[in-house]
N, C-alpha and C positions, 0 to 999 in steps of 0.2 A: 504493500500500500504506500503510494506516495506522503510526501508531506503536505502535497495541497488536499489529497483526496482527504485524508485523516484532518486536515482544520475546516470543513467545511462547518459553519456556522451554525449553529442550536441554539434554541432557548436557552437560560438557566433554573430551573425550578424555582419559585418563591414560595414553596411551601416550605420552610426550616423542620416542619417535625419527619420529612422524608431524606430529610440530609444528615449522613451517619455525623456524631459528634469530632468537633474539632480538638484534638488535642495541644494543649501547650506548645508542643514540640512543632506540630502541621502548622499552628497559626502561628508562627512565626517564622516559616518555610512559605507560605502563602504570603505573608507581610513584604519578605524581602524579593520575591517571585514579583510581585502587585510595584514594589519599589525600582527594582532595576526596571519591568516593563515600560512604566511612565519616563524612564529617560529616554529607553530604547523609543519608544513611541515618539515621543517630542523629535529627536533627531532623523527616524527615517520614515515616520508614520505606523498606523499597522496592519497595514495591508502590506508594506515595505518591509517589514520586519520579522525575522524568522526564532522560532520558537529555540532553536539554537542560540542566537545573539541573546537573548533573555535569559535564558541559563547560564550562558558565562556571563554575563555581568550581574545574576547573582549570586553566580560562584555554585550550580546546581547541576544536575542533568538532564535529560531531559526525562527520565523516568520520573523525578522530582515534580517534574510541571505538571504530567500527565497524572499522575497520584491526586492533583491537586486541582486540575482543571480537564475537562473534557478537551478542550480547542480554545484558540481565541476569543471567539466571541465569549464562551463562559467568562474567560479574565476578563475580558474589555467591561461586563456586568456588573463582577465585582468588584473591578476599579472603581467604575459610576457611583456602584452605592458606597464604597468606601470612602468616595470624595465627598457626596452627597451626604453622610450621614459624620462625616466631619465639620463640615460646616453646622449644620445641626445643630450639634452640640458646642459648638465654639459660640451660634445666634443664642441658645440655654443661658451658657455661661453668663455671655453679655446681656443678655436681662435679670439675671442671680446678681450680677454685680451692681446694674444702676437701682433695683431693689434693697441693695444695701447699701447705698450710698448715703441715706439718712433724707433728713430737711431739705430740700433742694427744689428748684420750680420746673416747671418742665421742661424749658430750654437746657438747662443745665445736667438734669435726666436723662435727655435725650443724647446729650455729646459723650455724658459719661459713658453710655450702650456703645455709640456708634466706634468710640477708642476703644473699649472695652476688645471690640470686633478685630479692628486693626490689629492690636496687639495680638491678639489670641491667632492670627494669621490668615484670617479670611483673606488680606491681602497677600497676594499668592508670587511670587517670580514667574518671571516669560516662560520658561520652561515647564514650570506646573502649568499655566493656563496655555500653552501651546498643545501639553498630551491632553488636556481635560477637552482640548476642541477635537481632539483626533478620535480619543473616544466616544464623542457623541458624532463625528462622521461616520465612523465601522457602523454603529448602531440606527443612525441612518439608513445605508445602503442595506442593510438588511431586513427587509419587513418583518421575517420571522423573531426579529428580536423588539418588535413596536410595543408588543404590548408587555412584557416583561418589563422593557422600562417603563411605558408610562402609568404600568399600575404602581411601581414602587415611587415614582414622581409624586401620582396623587397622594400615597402616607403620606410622604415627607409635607406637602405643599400643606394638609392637612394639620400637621403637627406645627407646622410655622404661623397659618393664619391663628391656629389657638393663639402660640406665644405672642406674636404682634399685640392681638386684644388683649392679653394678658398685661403686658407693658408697658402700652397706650394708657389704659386703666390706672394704672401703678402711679402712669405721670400726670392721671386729671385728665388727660384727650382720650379722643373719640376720632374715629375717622370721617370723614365725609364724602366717603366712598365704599361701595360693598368691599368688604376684606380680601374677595380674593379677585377684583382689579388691583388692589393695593401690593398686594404678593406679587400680580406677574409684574405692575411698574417697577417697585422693590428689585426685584430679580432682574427683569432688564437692565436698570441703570447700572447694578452693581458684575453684571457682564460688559457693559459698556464700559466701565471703568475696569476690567479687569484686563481689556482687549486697547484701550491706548495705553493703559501699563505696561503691555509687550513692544511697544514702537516708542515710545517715551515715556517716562515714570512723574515726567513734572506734568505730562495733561491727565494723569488718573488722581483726582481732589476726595478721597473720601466725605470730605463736605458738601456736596451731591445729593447723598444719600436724606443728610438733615434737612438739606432746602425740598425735598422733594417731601422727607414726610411732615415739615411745617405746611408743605403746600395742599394737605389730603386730609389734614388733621385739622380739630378746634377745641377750646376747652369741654371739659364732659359736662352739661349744662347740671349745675347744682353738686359739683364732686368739684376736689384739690384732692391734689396728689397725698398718697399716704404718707400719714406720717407729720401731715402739717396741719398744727389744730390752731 
């Protein structure tokens, strides 16, 4: 069997109670597999990129990968949701944080969130946001993989609109927009800025993000922000 015949493109289950348990030892054989890929990808793409090149720069074989992934498309999957569910938790954090931030008015609630983000690494280097584009191309060209990703899209997009109103709440606003036009503007701008990040780092302004949600937002009529009696 060839190499091209043997990666031809699959779904990846999203059912987790059908996928044998990950040991310490695999997730972190997967970690560094999912790690070297995202260079290999950034520099040849991954259609360009052979499951050989992925192993040596993680130092694997290729029985290593196979143990671990069906084919490409599996990886390029769990890359998605691995990038996807790191931002996640990095947007958690940053509302845990401007939640403790104490006494503050919203403006100021708001910038603490929006640095909170920065720091924790949402802002991403040319080369992360170059594989993140190559992975959502493979996934692209392949219909068989449309719905695998966009049902794990919808969780996420699901789990973010809670947080947003969670937030907003926190700082006395309200939207003035259904919440989930406010996610995909949200989301746009902050791929906007992620994508003149890669051609120049001085047109990507994380300050964006706040004029935009000043612009969506207004006080919660008859609330202040927690905290302030």
């Amino acid at each position: 069997m060839t190499e091209i015949a043997r990666e031809t493109p699959t779904a990846m289950s999203t059912d987790a109670a059908t996928e044998p348990p990950i040991t310490a030892r695999r997730a972190q054989t997967r970690e560094r597999l999912m790690a070297a890929a995202r260079t290999v990808f950034a520099d040849r793409g991954v259609e360009g990129a052979s499951v050989e090149e992925i192993c040596e720069a993680a130092g694997f074989s290729r029985g290593a990968f196979y143990s671990n992934f069906g084919d490409r498309s599996e990886l390029v999957l769990a890359m998605i949701q691995q990038s996807s569910l790191m931002q996640l938790a990095a947007a958690q954090s940053a509302v845990a944080t401007m939640m403790a931030a104490g006494h503050k008015d919203a403006d100021e609630l708001v910038s603490i969130a929006l640095y909170a983000l920065e720091g924790l690494g949402v802002t991403r280097s040319a080369d992360e946001t170059i594989g993140d584009r190559e992975l959502m191309l493979h996934a692209a060209r392949h219909p068989e993989l449309h719905q695998t990703y966009l049902g794990f899209v919808d969780t996420c997009l699901a789990q973010v609109e809670s947080l947003i109103i969670d937030g907003l709440r926190h700082a006395g606003l309200e939207l003035t927009i259904g919440v989930r036009d406010a996610v995909a503007l949200l989301a746009g701008t902050h791929q906007h800025l992620q994508t003149m990040a890669m051609f120049d780092s001085r047109r990507s302004d994380p300050s964006l993000l706040g004029t935009l949600l000043g612009t969506i937002t207004r006080p919660h009529a008859g609330s202040r922000p927690y905290g302030v009696g």
